[in-house]
C-alpha positions as CSV (number, residue, x, y, z in Angstrom):
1,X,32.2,9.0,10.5
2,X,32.9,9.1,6.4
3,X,33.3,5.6,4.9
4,X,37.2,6.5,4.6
5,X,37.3,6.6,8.1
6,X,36.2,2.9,8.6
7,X,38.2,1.1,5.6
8,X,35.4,1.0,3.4
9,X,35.1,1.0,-0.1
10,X,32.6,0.9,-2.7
11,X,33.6,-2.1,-4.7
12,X,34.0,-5.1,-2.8
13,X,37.8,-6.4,-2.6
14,X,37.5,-9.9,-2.9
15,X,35.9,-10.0,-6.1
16,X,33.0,-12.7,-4.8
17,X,29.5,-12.0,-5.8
18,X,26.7,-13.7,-7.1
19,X,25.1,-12.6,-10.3
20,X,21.5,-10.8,-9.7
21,X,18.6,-13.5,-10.9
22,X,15.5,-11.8,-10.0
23,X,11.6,-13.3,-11.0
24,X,10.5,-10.0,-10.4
25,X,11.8,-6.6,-9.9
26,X,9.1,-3.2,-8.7
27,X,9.6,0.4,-8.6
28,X,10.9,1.2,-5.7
29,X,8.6,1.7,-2.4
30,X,5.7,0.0,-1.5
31,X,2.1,0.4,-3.1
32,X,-0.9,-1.8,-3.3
33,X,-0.3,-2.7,-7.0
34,X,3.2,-4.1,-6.2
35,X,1.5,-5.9,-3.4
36,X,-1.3,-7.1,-5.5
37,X,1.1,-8.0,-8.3
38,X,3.5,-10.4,-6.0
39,X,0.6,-11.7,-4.3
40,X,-0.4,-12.6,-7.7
41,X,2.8,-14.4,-8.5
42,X,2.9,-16.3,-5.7
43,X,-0.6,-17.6,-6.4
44,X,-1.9,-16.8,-3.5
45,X,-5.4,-16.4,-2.5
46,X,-7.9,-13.4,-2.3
47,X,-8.2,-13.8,1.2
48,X,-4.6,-13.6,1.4
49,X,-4.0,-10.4,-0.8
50,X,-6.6,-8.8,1.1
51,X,-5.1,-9.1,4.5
52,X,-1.3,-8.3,3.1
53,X,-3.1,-5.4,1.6
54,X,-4.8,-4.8,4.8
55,X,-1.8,-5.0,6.4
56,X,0.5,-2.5,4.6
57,X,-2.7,0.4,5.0
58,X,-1.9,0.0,8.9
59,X,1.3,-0.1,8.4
60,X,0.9,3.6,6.2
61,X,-1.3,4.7,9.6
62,X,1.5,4.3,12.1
63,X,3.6,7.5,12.8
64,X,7.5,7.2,11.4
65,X,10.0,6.7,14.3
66,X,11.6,9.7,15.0
């Protein structure tokens, strides 16, 4: 169904929004440096990198839904 169908626009009517006040802002995907880099932010520790690390090479094992 196009976005005619349903009523929807691309700007949004009511003219509410908040501005955009970002710490950070990556490229867009996930990698190991933009892991490593918030992880860094944060002020987390090793151990704790390590295992979100860990964490995002299972999550690039697992098939895709199809």
């Amino acid at each position: 169904m196009a976005k005619e169908e349903l009523g929807l626009t691309t700007e949004y009517q009511y003219g509410f929004k908040d501005p955009d006040r970002s710490v950070f802002k990556s490229e867009a995907g996930l990698s190991r440096e933009v892991v490593a880099t918030i992880s860094e932010m944060k002020g987390e520790p090793g151990w704790m990198r390590d295992l979100r690390l860990r964490a995002l090479e299972i999550f690039w094992e697992k098939p895709l839904p199809t």
